[in-house]
N, C-alpha and C positions, 0 to 999 in steps of 0.2 A: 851669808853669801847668797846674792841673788843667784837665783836658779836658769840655767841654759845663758846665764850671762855673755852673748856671743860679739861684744865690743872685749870683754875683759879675764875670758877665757876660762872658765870651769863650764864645759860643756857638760859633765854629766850632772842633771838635777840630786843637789842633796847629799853627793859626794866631794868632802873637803880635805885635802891633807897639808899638811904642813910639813916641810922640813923640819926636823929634830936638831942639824946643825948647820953652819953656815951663815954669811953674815946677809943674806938678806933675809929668809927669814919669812918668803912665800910661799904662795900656794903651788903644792906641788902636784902635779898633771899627772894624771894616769896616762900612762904609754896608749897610742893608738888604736892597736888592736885590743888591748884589754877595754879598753873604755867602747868599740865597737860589738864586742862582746856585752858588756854592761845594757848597750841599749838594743841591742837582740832580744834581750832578755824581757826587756819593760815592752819594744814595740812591735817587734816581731820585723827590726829592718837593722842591718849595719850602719846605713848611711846617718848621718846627724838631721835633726828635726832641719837645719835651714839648709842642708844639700836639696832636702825630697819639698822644701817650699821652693825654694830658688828652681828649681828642676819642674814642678809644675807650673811656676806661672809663665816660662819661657815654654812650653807648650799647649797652653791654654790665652795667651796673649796675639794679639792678628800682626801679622808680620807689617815690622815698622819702614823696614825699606825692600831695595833688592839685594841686599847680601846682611848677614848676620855680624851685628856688634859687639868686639868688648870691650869693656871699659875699666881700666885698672886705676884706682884709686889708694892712695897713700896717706895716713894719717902721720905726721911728722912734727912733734910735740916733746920731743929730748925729754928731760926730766919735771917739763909741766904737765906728765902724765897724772898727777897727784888729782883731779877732781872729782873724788869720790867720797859716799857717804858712808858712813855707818860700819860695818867686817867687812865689807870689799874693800876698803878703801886703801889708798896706796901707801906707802909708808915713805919717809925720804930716801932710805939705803936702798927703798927699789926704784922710785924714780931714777937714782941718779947711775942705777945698773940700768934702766930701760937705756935711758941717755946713751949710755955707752955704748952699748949694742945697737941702737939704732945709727948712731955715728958711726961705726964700721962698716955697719949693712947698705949704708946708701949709694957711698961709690960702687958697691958690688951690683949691686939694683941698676943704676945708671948706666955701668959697663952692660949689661944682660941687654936691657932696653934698646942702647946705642947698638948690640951686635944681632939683636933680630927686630931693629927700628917699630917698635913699642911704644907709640907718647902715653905719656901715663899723666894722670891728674896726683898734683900732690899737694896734699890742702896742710899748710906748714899755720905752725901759731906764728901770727905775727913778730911775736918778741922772738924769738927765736932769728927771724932774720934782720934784727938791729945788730949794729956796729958797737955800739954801747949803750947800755942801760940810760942813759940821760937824755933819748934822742924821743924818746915818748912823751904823750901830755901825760898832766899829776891824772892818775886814775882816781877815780870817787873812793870814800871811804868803803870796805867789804870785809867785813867779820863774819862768818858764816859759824853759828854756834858750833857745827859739827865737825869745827876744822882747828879751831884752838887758838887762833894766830889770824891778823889781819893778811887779806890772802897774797898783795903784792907785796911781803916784805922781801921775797928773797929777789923781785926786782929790783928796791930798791938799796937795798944792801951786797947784790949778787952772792949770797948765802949759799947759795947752789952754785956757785959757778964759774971756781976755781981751772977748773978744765972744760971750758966752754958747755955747760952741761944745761944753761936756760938760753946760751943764743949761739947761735953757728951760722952766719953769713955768709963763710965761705964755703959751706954746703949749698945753702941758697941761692949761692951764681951756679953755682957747679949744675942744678935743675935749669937755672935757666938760660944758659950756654952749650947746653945740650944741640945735638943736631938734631936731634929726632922731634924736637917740637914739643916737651911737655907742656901742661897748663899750670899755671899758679893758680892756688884756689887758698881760700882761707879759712881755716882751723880755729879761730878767734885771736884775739888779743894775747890772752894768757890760759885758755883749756877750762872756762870757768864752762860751768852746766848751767846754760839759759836757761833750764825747766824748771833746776830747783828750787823752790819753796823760799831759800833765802837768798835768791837773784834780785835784785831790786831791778826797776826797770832803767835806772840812773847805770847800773851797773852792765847790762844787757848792752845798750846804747854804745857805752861805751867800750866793749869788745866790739860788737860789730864795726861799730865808725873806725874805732882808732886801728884796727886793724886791715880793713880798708883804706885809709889812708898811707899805713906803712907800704901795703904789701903792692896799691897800684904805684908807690914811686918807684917800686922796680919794673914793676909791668902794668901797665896803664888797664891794660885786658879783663883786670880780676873777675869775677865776677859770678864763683861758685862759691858755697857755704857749706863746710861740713859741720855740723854740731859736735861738739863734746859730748861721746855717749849715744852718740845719732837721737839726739832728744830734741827736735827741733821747737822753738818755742820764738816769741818776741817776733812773729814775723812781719809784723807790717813796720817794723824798725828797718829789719833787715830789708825789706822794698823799697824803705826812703834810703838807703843808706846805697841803693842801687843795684843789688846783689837781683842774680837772675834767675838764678839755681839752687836747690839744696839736697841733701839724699834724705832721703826717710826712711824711718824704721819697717817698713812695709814691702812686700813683695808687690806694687802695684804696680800697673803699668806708668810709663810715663804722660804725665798731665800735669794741668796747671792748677793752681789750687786760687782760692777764693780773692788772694791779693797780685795773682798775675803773675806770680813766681813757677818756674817749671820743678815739680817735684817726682826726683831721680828714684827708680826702686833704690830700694835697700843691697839686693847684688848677694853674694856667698863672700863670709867673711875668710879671709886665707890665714891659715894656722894649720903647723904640721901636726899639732896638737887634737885639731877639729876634723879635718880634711886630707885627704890623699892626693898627689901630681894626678892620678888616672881620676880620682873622682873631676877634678876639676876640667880634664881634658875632653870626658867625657860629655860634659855641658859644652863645651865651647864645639865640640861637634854638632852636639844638638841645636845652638846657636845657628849654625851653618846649616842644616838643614829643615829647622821653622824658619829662617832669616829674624832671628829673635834679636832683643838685645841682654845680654849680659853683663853686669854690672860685679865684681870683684874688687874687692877693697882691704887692708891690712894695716897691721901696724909694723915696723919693721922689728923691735925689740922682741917681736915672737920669733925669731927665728936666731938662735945661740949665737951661731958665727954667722962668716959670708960664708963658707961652705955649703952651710945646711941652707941657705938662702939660693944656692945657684941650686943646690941638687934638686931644692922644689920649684923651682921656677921656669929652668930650662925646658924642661918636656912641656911646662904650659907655653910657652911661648912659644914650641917649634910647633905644637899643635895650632896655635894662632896663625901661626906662618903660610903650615902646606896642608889645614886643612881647606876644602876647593869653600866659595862663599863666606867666607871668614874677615874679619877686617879689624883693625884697633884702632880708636879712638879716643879723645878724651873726653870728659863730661862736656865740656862747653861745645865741641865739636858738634855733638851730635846736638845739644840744644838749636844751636844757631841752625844746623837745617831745618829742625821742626821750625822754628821762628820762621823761617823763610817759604816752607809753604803753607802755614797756618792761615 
């Protein structure tokens, strides 16, 4: 298990548990406080190593405008969450439990947004918002040794997807029929990991493009890139292929990197498993008075039901609201005004 793995949640380094029964058959999370305790212990602080990174670079970063920004991001990837290697990696009975979980949690997430007007960036994998599995070009051949199985079989067979668990479309309008204005952004093709070692560059290409092309027939606008894993990789594909943005693994200020692309901090990963409502409120005040930006990003399958999704969400979002200098955007938002006075 990688250690402090904060896309895939075993926040505390080197402690692993497993459920004994039950049919998925995951990694079982230490409660909150005890795992805040845990790292007391080792660091001599409550907060998780990327609260106290996130929290220092939005006060040691020069303030980017006149009022402080957040920017909520959304990883939306149903049961193509499987792209992982080695003891972390995902098994199909949880993919297709993320699946489920995250298809409950998104109307809850949209109603939140719609009722304290929130645009949030949601970088969905492409397949996910097809109509049917036929409607893509043939993807290159991809065996990846560490995975067992050619990687699009259960596109092409829909293996997974019985109860819409590799595409949800009519999630997909539901994001972009929204009043509040979220942004489409793109997640890949199919959640493959550009970085891995057995990514071919044929294969690379082809998430970026073909997913690019799905996801501007719905919105011509695309034009942010989230990595699988925040492992950003292939990027001068991803510049011809148009994309303008991406997040990185880094607490760095926002800047352009060597092919012209704007590359977005990294942000505080949201998990009630990781983080607290007050820890997070606590930044977005801070937000507000550096005039920083703030960068927040998730998956929704961390969060059980929609319940435990609204109880963590709403106090970040009133704190969005009525704290004074505070404002929400989406990643392309804020790009397009740097663009403009760059």
């Amino acid at each position: 298990m990688v250690e402090d793995d904060h896309e895939y949640g075993n926040p505390v380094p080197g402690a692993v548990f497993r459920r004994g029964s039950g049919k998925m058959g995951r990694v079982m999370r230490l409660p909150l406080l005890a795992r805040r305790l845990a790292r007391f212990a080792r660091s001599g602080s409550s907060a998780s190593r990327e609260y106290r990174e996130c929290r220092r670079s939005i006060e040691s970063a020069e303030a980017l405008e006149a009022t402080g920004t957040v920017c909520l991001s959304v990883d939306f990837e149903l049961a193509w969450s499987r792209a992982r290697r080695g003891e972390g990696s995902t098994s199909r009975e949880e993919s297709l439990e993320r699946a489920r979980r995250a298809r409950e949690a998104l109307p809850a997430l949209l109603a939140l947004c719609e009722a304290y007007r929130i645009p949030a960036t949601f970088a969905v994998v492409a397949h996910v918002a097809l109509d049917r599995c036929d409607l893509h070009r043939p993807p290159p051949p991809f065996r990846p040794g560490w995975f067992g199985e050619d990687w699009f079989a259960a596109c092409a067979q829909e293996e997974l997807a019985p109860g819409g668990d590799i595409r949800a479309p009519d999630l997909v309008r539901q994001i972009l029929t929204s009043p509040v204005g979220h942004e489409l952004a793109s997640h890949g093709f199919s959640h493959v990991d550009l970085s891995d070692e057995a990514t071919t560059p044929e294969v690379a290409r082809f998430e970026i493009e073909e997913s690019a092309r799905i996801l501007r027939g719905l919105d011509p606008r695309v034009s942010t890139f989230i990595f699988p894993k925040n492992r950003p990789a292939h990027l001068e594909a991803l510049a011809r292929a148009g994309f303008v943005a991406y997040r990185t693994r880094e607490q760095a200020p926002l800047s352009r990197d060597p092919h012209g692309l704007w590359r977005f901090p990294l942000g505080l990963w949201l998990s009630p498993e990781a983080v607290s409502p007050a820890e997070v409120v606590s930044l977005v005040e801070l937000a507000g008075r550096r005039r920083g930006l703030l960068g927040l990003w998730c998956h929704l399958y961390e969060f059980e039901d929609p319940s435990r999704l609204r109880a963590f969400f709403e106090p970040v979002f009133e704190a969005v609201r009525s704290t004074s200098g505070v404002k929400a955007d989406t990643m392309r938002t804020v790009v397009e005004r740097h663009v403009e006075r760059a």
